[in-house]
N, C-alpha and C positions, 0 to 999 in steps of 0.2 A: 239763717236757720232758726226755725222755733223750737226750741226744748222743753218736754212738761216735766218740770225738778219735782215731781212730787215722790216721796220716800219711799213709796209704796213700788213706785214705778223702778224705784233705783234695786230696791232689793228684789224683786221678779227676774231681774236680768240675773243674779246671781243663784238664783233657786236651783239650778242645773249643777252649778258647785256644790251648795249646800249637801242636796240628796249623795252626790259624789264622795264627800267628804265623811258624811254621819256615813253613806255604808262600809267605806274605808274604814272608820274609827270602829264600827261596829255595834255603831250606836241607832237604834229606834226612835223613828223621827218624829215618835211621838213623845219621846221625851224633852222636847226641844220646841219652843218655838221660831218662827220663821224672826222675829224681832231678835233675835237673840244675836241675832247677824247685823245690826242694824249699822254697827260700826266699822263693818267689811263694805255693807254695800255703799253707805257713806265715801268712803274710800274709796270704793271703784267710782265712784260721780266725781269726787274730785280730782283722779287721775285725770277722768275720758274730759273734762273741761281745761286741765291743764295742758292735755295733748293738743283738743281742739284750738286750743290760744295760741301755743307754740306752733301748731300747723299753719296758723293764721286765717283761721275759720270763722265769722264773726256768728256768735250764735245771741239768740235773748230769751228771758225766761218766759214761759204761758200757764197759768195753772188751768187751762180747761181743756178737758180734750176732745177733738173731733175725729181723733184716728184711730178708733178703738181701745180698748183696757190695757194699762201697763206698756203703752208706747209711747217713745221718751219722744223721740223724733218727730214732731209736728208738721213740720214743714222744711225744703230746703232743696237745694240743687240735686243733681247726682251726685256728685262732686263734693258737696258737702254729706251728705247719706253715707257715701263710702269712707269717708273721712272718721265721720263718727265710728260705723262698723269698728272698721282699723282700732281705731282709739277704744273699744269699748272691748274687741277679743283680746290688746294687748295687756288692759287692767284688770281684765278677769284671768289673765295668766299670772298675771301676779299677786292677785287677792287669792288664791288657792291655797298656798300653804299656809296662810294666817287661819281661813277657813277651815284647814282640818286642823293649825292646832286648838282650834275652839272644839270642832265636835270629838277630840281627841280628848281635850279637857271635861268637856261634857260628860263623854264616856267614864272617865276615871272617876267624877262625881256619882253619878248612876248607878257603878260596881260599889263605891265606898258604901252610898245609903247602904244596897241590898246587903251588904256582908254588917253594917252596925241595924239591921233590919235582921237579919241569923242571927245573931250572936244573941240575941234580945230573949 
């Protein structure tokens, strides 16, 4: 199996938590950037590689890609495809609550400005 690690790619899989998470927290996603996450989505790439190993999936790294934007999965069996899938819903169920407690924290930062932004 060919994998594109590029970071860009890794944090597009979790954009779906992200927006989940800021509108849970209650936070304006323009207050935030998508980088701001970069150590969630870090995290979910080395869960779905650590799965993938212990699955005993051999994968290798490609930094170019021919399969369209922000797909990690270059090439690979079914078998391996579904493998990742698996690997990649089961790290993004777990990268969620770290997830909102950042847009959580976000949030509390945001409310803090605006009220030393009043008080002013």
């Amino acid at each position: 199996m060919k994998l594109n690690r590029s970071e860009e790619n890794w944090l597009e899989t979790i954009v779906d938590l992200i927006d989940r998470a800021e509108d849970a927290a209650g936070l304006d996603s323009s207050e935030t950037e998508r980088s701001d996450y970069q150590d969630c989505a870090d995290k979910v790439e080395s869960d779905v590689l650590s799965e993938l190993f212990d699955s005993g999936v051999d994968y290798e790294s490609c930094y170019s890609q021919s399969v369209g934007s922000f797909v990690i999965v270059q090439s690979g069996t079914d078998e391996e495809k579904e493998a990742f899938s698996d690997a990649l819903e089961k790290a993004k169920k777990t990268a969620y609550p770290k997830i909102l407690e950042k847009a959580k924290k976000f949030a509390a930062e945001v409310a803090d400005r605006a009220d030393e932004e009043g008080d002013e």
